[in-house]
N, C-alpha and C positions, 0 to 999 in steps of 0.2 A: 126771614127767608133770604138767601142771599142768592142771586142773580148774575150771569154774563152779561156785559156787556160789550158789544167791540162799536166803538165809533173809528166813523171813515170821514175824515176830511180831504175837501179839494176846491183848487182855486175857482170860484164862478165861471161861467162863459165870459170870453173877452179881456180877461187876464191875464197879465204875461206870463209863462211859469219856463221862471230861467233853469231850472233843474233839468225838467222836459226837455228842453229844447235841448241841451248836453247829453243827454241822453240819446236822442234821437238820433241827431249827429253822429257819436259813436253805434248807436244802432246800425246804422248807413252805410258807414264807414268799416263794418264790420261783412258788412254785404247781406245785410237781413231788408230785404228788400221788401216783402210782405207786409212791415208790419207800419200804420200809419195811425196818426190820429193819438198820439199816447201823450198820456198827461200822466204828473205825481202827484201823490199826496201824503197824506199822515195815516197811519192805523194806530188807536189807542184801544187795548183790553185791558180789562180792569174787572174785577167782584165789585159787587154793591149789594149792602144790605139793603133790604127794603119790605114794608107790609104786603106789597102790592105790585104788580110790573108797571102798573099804572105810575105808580111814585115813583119808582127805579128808572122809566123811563123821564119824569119831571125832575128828577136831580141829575140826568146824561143831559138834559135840553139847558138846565138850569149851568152847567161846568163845561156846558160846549161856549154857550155867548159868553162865558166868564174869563174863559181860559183858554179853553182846547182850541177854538174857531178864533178867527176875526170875521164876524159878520160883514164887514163891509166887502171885503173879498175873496170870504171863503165858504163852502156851502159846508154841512156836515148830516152823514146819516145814522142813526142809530138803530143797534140789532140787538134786543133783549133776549136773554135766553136763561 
């Protein structure tokens, strides 16, 4: 069976996330004054073959700590479909 996946990655709480902060700034400076609190991250889709969502989802868990993520400063979620 082959499977969607989209993995969201983003910096943990208490990370700097130098992107963000550029963005924000021109945010501001653009006079979007509403919008607060904004962080970046990674979107990664991709197909996965799989028996199972079960497995589909242990090979996204398995290619986030490997690849996708840095666990020590990045969280990551996954969305099978």
């Amino acid at each position: 069976m082959i499977f969607n996946a989209d993995v969201k990655v983003n910096f943990k709480p208490g990370i700097n996330d130098p992107q963000a902060i550029s963005i924000f700034d021109a945010i501001r400076n653009l006079g979007f004054d509403e919008i607060s609190n904004l962080s970046s991250g990674k979107l990664f889709s991709f197909e996965i073959s799989s028996n199972s969502k079960e497995k589909a989802r242990g090979l996204c868990i398995e290619l986030c700590e490997k690849l996708l993520s840095n666990p020590v400063i990045e969280n990551y979620e996954i969305e099978i479909n």
